[in-house]
N, C-alpha and C positions, 0 to 999 in steps of 0.2 A: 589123658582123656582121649576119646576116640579109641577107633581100631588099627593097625596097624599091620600091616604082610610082612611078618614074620619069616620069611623067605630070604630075605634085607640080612645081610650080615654086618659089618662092622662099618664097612664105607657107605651102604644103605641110609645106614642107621645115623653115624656124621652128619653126611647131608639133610637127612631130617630134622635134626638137631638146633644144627645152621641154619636153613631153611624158613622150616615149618616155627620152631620155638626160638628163634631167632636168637639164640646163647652158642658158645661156645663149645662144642666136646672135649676141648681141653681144661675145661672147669675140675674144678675139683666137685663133682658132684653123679649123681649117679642118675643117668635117664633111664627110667621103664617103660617098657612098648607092652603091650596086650594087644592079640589077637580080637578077630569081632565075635567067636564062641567064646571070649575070657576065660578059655582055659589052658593059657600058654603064655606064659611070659617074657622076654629076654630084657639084659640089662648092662649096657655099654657103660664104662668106667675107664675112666683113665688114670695111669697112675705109671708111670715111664712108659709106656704103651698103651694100647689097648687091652680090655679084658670083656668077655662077650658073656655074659652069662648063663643060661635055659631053664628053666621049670614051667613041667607041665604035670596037669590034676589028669589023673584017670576019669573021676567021676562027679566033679565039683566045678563051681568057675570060681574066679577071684571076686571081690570086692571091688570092682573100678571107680574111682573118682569122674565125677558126672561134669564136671568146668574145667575149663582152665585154669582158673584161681587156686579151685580144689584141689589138681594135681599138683601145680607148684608149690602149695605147699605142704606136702607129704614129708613127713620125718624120717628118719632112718627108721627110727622106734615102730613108726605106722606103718613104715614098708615090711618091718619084720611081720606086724601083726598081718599084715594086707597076705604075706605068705602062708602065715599060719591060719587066719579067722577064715577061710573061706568055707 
C-alpha cells in the first residue's frame, strides 16, 4: 500500500521493511513496492541472499491494494494476478 521511490534498491528497500512494516527482510516472503504512477514495480526476496526484482507497464498501472491489511494479505496467486490483471 502507499507509494514508494523506486530509486531504493535492495538496502533502501530492507530498511523499509524494517522500518516502515516492521517485519523482517529475512523472512521468507516477498515485499512489493509500487511507484505513486503504479506503473512500476520492484520486489525484494530473500533466499541465501538478496534478489531485487523490476516490472514496469508501458501503458497500464497495476492493481494497488488500498490498506494495509489489504496488502498483507496478498497471495502469491494475487500477486501473479496483480502482474497480469492490470
Amino acid at each position: 500500500m502507499g507509494a514508494t521511490d523506486l530509486r531504493k534498491s535492495i538496502d533502501g528497500l530492507s530498511i523499509i521493511v524494517q522500518t516502515q512494516f516492521q517485519l523482517d527482510p529475512f523472512e521468507k516472503a516477498l515485499f512489493v513496492f509500487c511507484n505513486r504512477q503504479m506503473n512500476k514495480l520492484k520486489i525484494l526476496h530473500f533466499d541465501d541472499g538478496f534478489w531485487l526484482y523490476y516490472h514496469s507497464l508501458e501503458r497500464n498501472k497495476f492493481k494497488w491494494p488500498i490498506s494495509k491489511e489489504e496488502g498483507l494479505k496478498v497471495t502469491v496467486e494475487e500477486l501473479r494476478w496483480l502482474l497480469k490483471g492490470y
